[in-house]
C-alpha positions, 0 to 999 in steps of 0.5 A: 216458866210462864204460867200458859205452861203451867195452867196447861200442866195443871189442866192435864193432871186435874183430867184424872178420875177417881184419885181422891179415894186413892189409899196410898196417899193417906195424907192427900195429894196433887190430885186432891188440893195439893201445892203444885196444883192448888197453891198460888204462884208467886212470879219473880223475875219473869219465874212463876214459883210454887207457893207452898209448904214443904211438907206438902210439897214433898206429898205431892212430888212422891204422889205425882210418881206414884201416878206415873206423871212426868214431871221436872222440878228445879229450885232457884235461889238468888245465884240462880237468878245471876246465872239465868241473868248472864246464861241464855241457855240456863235461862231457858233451861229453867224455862222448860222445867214443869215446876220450879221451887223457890231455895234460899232467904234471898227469894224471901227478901226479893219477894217483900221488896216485890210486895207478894206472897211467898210460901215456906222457903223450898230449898232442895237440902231441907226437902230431900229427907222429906221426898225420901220419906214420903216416896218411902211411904207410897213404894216410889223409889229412887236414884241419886246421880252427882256428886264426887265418887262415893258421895251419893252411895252415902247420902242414899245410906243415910236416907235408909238409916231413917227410912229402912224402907225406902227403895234406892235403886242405885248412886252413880257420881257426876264425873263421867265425859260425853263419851260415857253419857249414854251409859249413864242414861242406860244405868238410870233408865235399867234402875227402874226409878221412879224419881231421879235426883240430879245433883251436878250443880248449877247450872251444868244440871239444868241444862242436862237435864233440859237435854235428855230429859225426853230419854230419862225413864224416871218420872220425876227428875229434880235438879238438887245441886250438892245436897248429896255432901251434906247427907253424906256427912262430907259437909257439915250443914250451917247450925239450925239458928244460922238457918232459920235466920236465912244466914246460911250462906255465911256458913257456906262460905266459911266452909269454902270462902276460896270456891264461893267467895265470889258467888257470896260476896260479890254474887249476893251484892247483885243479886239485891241491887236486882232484887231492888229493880224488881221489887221497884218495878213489881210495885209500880213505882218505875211507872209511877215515876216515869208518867211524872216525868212523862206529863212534866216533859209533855207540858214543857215540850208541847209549850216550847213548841207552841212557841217555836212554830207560832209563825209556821202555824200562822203561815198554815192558816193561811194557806188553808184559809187561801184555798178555799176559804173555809175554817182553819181549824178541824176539831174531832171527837177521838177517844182518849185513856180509859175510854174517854172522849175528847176534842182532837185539834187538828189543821183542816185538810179535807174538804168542809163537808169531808164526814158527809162524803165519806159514805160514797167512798168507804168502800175503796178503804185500802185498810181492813174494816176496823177504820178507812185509810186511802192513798187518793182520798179526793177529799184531801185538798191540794194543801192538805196533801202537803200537810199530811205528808210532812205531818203538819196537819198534827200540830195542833194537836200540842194544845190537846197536850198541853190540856192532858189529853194527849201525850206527845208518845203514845197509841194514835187516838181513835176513832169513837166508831172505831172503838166499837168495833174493837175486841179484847186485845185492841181495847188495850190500846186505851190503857194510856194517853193518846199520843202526837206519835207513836210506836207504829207512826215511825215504823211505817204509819198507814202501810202497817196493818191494822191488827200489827198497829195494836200489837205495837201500841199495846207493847208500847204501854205494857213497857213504857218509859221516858228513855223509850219515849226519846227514843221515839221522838228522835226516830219521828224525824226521820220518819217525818222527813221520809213521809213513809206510810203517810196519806 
């Protein structure tokens, strides 16, 4: 779920007047400075997460029925972030929902590796005592669906035996064929509840309720997995050490090692190896390292080529200096990372007095009027013409290399001219080392628009790594040699 989905939400429910005041939420609700609203976001593996108390949580859930708002909560622990991993559909499912609630001691390691915040752990068996009880408290009643027959009428008992005056407005189980869908829907609907609590397991119930959620009447619907067993007393619950030590999970699988062996042992090893990839990589240690390897690959790859085309450089030379006697050399100021301004080398191949024509011309740009490209430029010599085209003009430039202000992959260097006429999405395109080739160059160079240049170096730098600048380098040969998009 991106935060976009979720500040819009929040944005919708903050519209409300009047509910501060509102007598049937005593303790205070969403609408006052309740989690699902007030609380910060903890993002886990590309999952925006509610950071919250539980207690306060199962406040605003009862609340947010109780003002009638349709919302979807759904909880994630560590063997659904496996499955959202291997399962497009449940990824995307999980996506949809309005809130999601982080379940299990396996978000609280992964989120000390990342470095953040996280709020109490949420899981669906400790909050579901605690949402009947607050649903109770302001007349919200409820419906349970899944489970083996008979199991859900028993949960929903013993939710009344400690809330005599919460309103279950009817059980149904979860074995029902497609066939029998639509009566399943029509019972729930007829119930009249308010919240719906769905417990089908993962990740068959998220993408059911994903599905039908458009045709469920409940205003809250939860997908609670198989807390209904341990409410019905048909599975006992791990002792309170062996859950406050967020152990579990061996209790589970003692219970059941044949069903959840591989899901515990196998399962909990790969989700720490992620958990590890993402902490690493919140704490951006992988950029870190890769712009190590990066500058240290750029000094012996720009030195290597200094040495290898030293004579083409001198062959060049010549050839400019031949035609009309004029510096070899064209040195620029272009604008580097964070903004800073350096000397730019390139092979001349423009006229002496390029700069001084180019107010004559600037009106036939065949580019937008961020910066001036022309596929006939009548400032372009005869040798120049062929150095832009195979790219020799650039060589140079591996001296900026060598110096540190540039890199060998990386958005063009611009212009300072340009620069000023940049909004906020192209200045980004200066968060990193100007580049010898980059992302665009290879993919068309001056054929592509402008605005689509800066989507693809802004990509660039929010995603870069040394694998993906070899890749680069080995697609720059190709796109030299083809000379596509180069004038």
């Amino acid at each position: 779920m991106s935060s976009t989905k979720v500040h819009a939400v929040f944005k919708k429910f903050d519209s409300i007047d009047g509910l501060d005041a509102n007598p049937a939420f005593p303790n205070g609700s969403i609408w006052s400075a309740g989690p699902l609203v007030q609380a910060p976001l903890t993002r886990l593996f590309g999952f925006d997460l509610i950071n919250a108390s539980r207690t306060a949580v199962a406040r605003d859930i009862a609340a947010t029925a109780a003002l009638g708002k349709r919302i979807t909560i759904q909880f994630l622990n560590a063997h659904c972030i496996n499955m959202a991993a291997a399962d497009p559909a449940y990824c995307a499912a999980l996506e949809q929902a309005d809130f999601l609630l982080p379940d299990g001691s396996g978000l609280a390691i992964a989120s000390q590796l990342a470095g953040l915040a996280r709020g109490e752990n949420l899981n669906g068996t400790d909050l579901f005592p605690e949402i009947c009880r607050e649903a109770a408290a302001v007349g919200q009643s409820i419906f349970l669906l899944g489970g083996k027959p008979g199991i859900a009428a028993c949960a929903g008992r013993a939710m009344r035996e400690q809330f005599p005056s919460l309103a279950i407005k009817g059980t149904h189980h979860g074995y029902w064929g497609p066939e029998q869908e639509d009566a399943i829907i029509a019972l729930v609907n007829a119930s009249g509840a308010d919240i719906l609590f769905v417990g089908l397991g993962v990740p068959v119930q998220e993408k059911w309720i994903a599905r039908l959620r458009n045709r469920l009447a409940a205003k809250v619907v939860l997908g609670v997995g198989g807390l209904f067993d341990y409410y019905s007393g048909s599975i006992p619950r791990a002792p309170a050490v062996m859950r406050a030590s967020g152990l579990e999970w061996i209790w589970r699988l003692m219970q059941e090692p044949k069903r959840l062996a591989h899901r515990y042992v196998i399962g909990n090893a790969a989700f720490l190896l992620a958990a590890l990839r993402h902490g690493w990589t919140a704490r951006g240690y992988d950029q870190s390292l890769s712009l190590k390897v990066k500058r240290g690959f750029d000094v012996t790859a720009s030195l290597g080529a200094l040495l290898v085309a030293a004579p083409l450089f001198l062959l060049v030379a010549l050839l400019i200096k031949l035609e009309d006697g004029g510096p070899v050399f064209f040195r620029q100021t272009r604008i580097g990372a964070r903004g800073t301004p350096f000397r730019m080398w390139k092979f001349r191949s423009m006229v002496v007095d390029a700069e001084a024509r180019l107010a004559a011309i600037k009106a036939n740009s065949e580019r937008d009027g961020t910066c001036f490209k022309m596929k006939r430029d009548p400032r372009v010599t005869l040798v120049g013409s062929w150095l832009r085209r195979l790219s020799l003009d650039e060589l140079p430039q591996l001296l900026n290399i060598v110096g540190g202000s540039m890199s060998v992959v990386g958005p063009r260097p611009a212009l300072p001219r340009e620069v000023l006429t940049y909004d906020y999405n192209s200045r980004q395109r200066l968060e990193g080392a100007p580049g010898l080739t980059c992302i665009w160059q290879v993919s068309g160079r001056a054929d592509i628009p402008f605005e689509q240049q800066v989507n693809l170096d802004v990509e660039y730098l929010r995603g870069r790594s040394f694998f993906q600048d070899m890749a680069l380098i080995l697609r720059t040969v190709p796109a030299v040699i083809t000379a596509r998009g180069a004038y």
